[in-house]
KEZA-183351 format. One record per atom (N, C-alpha, C): residue in one letter; x negated, y negated, z negated. Coordinates in pm, whole numbers, padded with zeros to 5 digits, always signed. Each point is the difference from the previous one (the first is absolute). Example, Ala and Ser with C-alpha at 12.3 -4.5 7.8 and 13.67 -1.06 7.14 Angstrom:
<pts>
A-01319+00569-00780A+00089-00119+00000A-00090-00120+00000S+00035-00105+00072S-00082-00119-00006S+00077-00109-00073
</pts>
This chain:
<pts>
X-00085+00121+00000X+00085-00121+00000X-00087-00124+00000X+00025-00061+00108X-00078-00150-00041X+00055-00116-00094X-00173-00045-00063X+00034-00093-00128X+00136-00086+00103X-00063-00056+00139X+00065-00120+00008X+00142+00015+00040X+00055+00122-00044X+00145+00023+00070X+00092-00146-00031X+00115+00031+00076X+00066-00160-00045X+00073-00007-00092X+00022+00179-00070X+00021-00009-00136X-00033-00005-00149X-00128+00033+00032X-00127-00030-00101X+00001-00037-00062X-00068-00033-00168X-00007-00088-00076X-00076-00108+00068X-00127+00013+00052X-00061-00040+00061X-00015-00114+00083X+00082+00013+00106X+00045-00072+00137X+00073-00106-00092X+00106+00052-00120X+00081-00137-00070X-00105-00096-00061X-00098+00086-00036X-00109-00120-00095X-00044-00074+00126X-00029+00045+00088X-00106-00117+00054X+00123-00039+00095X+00116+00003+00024X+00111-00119+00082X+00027-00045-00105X+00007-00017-00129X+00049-00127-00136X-00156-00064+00017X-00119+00067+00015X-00097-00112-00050X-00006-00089+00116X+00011+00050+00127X-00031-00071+00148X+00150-00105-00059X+00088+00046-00032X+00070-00071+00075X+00018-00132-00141X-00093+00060-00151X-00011-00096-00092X-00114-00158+00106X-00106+00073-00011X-00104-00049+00108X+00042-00117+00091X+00116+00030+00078X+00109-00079+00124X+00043-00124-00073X+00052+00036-00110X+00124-00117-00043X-00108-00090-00131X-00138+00035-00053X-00097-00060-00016X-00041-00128+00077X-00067+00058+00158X-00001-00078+00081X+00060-00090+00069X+00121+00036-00024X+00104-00101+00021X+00005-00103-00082X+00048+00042-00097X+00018-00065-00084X-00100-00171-00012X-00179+00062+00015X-00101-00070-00003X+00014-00086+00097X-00008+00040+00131X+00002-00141+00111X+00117+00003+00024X+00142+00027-00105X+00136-00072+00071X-00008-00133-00061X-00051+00010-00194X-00031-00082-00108X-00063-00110+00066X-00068+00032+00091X-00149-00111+00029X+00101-00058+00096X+00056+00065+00067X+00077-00055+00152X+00158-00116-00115X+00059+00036-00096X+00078-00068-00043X-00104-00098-00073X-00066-00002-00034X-00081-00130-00126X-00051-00068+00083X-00059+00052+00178X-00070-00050+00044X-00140-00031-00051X-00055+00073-00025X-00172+00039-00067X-00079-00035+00095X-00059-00117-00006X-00121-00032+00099X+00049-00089+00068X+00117-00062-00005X+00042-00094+00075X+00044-00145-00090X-00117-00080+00072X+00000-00102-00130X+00027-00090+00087X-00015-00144-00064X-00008-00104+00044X-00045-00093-00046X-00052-00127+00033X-00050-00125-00110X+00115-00076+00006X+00019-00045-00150X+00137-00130-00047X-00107-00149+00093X+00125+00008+00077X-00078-00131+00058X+00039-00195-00056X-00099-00071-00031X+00020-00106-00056X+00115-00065+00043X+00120-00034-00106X+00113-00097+00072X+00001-00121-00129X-00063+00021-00028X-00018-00155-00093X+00059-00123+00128X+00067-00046-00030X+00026-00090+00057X+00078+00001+00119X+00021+00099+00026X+00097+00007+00091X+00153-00045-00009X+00038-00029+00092X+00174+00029-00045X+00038+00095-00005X+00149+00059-00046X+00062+00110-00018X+00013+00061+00142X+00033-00067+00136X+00038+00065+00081X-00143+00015+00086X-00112-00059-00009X-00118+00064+00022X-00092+00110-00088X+00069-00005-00126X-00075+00122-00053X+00142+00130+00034X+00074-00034+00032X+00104+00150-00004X-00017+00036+00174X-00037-00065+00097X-00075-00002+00102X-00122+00112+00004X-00108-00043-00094X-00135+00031-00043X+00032+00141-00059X+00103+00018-00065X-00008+00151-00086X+00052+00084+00093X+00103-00036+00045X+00091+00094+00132X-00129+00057+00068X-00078-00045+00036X-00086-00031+00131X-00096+00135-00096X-00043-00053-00086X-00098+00113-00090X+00058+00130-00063X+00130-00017-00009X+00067+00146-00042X+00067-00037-00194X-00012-00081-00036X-00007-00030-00138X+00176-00064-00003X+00002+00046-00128X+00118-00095-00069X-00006-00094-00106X+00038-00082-00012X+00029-00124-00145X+00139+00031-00055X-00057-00104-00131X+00106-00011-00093X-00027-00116-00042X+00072-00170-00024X-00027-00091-00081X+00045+00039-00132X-00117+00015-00081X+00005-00008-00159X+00001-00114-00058X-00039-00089+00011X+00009-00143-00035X-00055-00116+00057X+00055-00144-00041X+00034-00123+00069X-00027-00107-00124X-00071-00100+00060X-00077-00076-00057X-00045-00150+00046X+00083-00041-00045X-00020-00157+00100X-00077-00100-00065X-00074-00056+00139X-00121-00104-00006X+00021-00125+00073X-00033-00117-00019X+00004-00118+00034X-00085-00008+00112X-00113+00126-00037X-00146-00066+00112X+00010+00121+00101X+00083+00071-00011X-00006+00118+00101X+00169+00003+00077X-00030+00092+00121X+00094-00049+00105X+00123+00113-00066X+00109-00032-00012X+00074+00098-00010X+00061+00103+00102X+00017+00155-00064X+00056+00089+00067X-00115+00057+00034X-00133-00038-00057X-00135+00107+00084X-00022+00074-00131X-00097+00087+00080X-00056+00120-00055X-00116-00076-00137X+00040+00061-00124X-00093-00066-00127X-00108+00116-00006X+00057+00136-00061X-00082+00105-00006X+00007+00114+00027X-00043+00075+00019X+00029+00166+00054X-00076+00104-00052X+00138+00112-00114X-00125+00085-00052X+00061+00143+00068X-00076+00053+00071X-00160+00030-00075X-00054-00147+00098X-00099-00002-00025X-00097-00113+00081X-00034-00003+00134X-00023-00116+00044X-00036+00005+00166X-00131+00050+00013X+00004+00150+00101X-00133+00084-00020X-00017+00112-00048X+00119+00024-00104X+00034+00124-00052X+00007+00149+00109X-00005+00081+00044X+00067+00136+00021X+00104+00027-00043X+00064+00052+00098X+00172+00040-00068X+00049+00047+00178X+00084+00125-00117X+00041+00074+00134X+00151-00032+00070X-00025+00008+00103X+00139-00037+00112X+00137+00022-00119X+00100-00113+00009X+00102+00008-00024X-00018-00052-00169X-00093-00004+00007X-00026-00097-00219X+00054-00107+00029X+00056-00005-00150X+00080-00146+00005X-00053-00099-00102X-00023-00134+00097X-00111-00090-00061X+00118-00125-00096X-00049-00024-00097X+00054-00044-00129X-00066-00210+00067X+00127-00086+00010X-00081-00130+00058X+00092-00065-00078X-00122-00098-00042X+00063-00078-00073X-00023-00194+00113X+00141-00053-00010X+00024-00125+00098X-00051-00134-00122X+00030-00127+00114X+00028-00094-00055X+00109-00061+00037X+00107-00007-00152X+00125-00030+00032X+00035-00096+00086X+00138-00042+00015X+00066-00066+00087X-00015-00153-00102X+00041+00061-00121X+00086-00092-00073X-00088+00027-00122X+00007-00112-00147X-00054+00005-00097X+00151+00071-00100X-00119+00035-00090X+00110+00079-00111X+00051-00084-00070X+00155+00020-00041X+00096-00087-00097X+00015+00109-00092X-00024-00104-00107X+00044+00034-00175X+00085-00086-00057X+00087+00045-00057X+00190-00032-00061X-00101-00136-00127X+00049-00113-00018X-00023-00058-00090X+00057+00027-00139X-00036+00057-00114X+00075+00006-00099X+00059-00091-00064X+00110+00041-00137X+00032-00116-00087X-00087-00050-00111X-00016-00104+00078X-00127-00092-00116X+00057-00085-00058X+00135-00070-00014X+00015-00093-00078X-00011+00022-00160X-00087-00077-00066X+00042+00029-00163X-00110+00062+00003X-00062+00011+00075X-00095+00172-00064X-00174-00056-00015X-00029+00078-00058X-00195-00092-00014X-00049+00003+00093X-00070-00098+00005X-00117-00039+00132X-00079+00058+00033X-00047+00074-00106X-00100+00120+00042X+00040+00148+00045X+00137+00051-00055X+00030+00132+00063X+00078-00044+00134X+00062-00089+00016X+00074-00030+00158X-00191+00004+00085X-00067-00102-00075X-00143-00001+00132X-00066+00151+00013X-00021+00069-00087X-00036+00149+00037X+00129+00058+00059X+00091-00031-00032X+00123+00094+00102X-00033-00051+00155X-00011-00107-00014X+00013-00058+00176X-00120+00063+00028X-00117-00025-00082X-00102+00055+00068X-00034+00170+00039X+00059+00027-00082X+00036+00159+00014X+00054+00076+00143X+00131-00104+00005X+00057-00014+00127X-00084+00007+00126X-00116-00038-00030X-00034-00080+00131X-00069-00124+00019X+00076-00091-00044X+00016-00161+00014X-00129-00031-00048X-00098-00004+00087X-00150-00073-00048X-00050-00111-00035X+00101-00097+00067X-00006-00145-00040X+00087-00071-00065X+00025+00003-00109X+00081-00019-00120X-00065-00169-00072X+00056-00089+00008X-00092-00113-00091X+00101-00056-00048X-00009-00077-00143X+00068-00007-00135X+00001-00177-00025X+00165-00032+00004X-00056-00148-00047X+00131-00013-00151X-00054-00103-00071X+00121+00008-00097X+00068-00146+00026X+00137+00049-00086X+00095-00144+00039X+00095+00036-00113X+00060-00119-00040X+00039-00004-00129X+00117+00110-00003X+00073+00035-00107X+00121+00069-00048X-00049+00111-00030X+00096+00103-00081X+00019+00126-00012X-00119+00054-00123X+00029+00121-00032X-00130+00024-00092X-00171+00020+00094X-00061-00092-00129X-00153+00012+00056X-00072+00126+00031X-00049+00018+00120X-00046+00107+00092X+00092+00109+00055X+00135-00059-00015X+00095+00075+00110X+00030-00068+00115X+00040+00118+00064X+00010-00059+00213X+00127-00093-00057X-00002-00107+00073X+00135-00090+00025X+00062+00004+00146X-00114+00072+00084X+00044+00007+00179X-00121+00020+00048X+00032+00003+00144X-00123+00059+00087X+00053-00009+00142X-00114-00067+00086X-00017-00091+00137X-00077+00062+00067X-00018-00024+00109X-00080+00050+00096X-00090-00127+00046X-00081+00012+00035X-00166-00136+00008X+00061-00127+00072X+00143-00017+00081X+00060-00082+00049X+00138-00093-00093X-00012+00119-00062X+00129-00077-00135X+00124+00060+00020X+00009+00104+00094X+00161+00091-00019X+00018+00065-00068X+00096-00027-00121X+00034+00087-00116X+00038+00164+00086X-00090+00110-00065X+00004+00116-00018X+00073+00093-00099X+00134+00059+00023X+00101+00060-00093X-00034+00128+00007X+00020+00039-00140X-00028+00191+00005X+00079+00068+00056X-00096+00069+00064X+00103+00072+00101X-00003+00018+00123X-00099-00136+00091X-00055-00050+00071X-00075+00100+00031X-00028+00038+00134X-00069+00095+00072X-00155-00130+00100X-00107+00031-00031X-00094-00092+00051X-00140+00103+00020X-00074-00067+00099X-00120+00044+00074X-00039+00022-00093X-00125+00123-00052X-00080-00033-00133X-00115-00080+00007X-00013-00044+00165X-00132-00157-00038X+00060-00140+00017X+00146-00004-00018X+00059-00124-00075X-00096-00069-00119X+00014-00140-00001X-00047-00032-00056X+00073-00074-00131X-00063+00029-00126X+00172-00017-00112X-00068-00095-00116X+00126-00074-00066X-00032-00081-00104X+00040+00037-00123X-00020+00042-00082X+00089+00017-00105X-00006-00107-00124X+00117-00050-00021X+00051-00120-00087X-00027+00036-00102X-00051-00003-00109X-00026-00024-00169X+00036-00070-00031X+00077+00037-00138X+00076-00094-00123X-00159-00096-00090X+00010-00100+00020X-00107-00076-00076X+00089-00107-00051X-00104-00083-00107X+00060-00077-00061X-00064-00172+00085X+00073-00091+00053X-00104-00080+00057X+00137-00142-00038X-00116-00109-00002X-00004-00140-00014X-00033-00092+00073X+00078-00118+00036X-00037-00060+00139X-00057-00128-00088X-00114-00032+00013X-00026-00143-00060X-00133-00077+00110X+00131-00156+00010X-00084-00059+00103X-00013+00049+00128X+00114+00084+00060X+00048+00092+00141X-00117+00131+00031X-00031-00015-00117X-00129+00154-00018X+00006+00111-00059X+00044+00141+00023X+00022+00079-00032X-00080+00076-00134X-00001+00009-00086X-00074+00066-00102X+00070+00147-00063X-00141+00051+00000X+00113+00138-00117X-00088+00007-00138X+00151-00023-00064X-00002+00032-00155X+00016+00124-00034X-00074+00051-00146X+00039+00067-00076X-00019+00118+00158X-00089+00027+00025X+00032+00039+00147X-00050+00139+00035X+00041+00030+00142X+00016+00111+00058X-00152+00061+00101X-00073+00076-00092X-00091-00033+00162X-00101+00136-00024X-00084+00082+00060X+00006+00086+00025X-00107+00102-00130X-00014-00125-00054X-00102+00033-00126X+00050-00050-00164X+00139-00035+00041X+00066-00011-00098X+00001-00143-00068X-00130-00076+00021X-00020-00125-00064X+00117-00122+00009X-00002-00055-00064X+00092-00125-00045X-00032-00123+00035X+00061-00064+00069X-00034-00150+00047X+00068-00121-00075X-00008-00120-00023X+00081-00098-00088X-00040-00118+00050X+00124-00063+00108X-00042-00131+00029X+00088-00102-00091X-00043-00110-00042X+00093-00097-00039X-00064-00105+00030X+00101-00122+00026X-00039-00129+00027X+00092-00074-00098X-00101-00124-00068X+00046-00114-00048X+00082-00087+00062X+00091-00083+00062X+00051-00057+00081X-00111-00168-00076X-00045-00064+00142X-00062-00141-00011X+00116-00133-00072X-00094-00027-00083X+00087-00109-00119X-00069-00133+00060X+00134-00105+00049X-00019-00067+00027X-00140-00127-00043X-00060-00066+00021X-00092-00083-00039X+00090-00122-00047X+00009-00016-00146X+00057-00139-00022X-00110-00074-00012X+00046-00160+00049X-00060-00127+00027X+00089-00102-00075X-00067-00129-00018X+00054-00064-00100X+00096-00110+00059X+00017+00033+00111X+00069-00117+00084X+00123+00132+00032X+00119-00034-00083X+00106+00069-00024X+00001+00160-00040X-00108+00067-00024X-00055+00146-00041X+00027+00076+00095X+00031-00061+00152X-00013+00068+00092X-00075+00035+00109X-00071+00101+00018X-00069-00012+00110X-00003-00011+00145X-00104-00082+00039X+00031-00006+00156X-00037+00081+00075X-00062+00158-00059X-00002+00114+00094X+00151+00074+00067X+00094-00080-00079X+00219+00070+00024X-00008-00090+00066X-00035-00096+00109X+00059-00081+00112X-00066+00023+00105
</pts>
């Protein structure tokens, strides 16, 4: 009887190992053929591009995007390309999807909160928190000392909470101080200022010069 009959133990071992062997090899360059193994490409520089020249640029190279984030600048053109990771230069294989970050259209708005009544110092870290980088502080009489009484924008338009604004607006915020007008000159008393110190103006009012020719003087004519 031959080993290799086709009923053999035999003949079954080596058609399971051949045919283990088969679906091995497959397996190996089908893997390589789906991942595409060896087929790379370089991320090519779009710094600066616009959107419809870098989605141009990727088509063309085999690549996909995604905008992850937006970021607006005064000194840069909007709607172009800011950054791209992985980096321009990188390797990366056909069909990777490149992560770009733009420069917005538009600047970011932050909700103004309610500041009336409230201290001068947690409304200025709130705004600044917000955003709002340019924040500057003047005081004017009423209300308790070192609370907001209101808040302007660098032109003088009262700003209400609630108010939706650019966050490089430029803002005033009103302080409660204590102040005295003497001689059309503004002074602060008992006062408000960023080191706490106290100011005290007073004026004597000028007493006439009497003269002996009626005790009146001729500086009142």
């Amino acid at each position: 009887m031959s080993l290799l009959n086709k009923d053999s133990l035999l003949t079954h071992v080596l058609l399971a190992v051949g045919a283990s062997v088969l679906l091995i090899v497959l397996l190996i360059y089908g893997l390589d053929i789906y991942t595409r193994h060896g087929d790379t490409v370089k991320v090519p520089d779009l710094r600066g591009k616009t959107l419809a020249e870098m989605q141009r640029i990727l088509d063309d190279a085999g690549l996909k995007y995604e905008i992850n984030d937006s970021t607006f600048s005064r000194t840069a053109i909007p709607g172009t390309v800011r950054e791209v990771i992985p980096a321009p230069g990188s390797e990366v294989k056909l069909g990777r999807i490149l992560f770009i970050a733009i420069n917005g259209f538009h600047q970011r708005r932050q909700t103004i909160p309610n500041y009336k009544d409230q201290s001068a110092r947690q409304i200025l870290a709130l705004l600044k928190g917000l955003g709002f980088e340019s924040v500057d502080q003047r005081v004017v009489p009423g209300g308790y000392v070192g609370s907001v009484v209101g808040l302007q924008t660098a032109d003088g338009k009262v700003v209400e909470a609630g108010t939706q604004l650019p966050i490089d607006t430029k803002l005033v915020l009103l302080v409660a101080g204590q102040v005295i007008d003497t001689l059309g000159l503004d002074r602060y008393i008992e006062g408000y200022s960023s080191q706490g110190d106290s100011t005290v103006v007073r004026t004597t009012p000028a007493t006439p010069e009497k003269k002996d020719d009626g005790g009146i003087s001729n500086d009142w004519w």
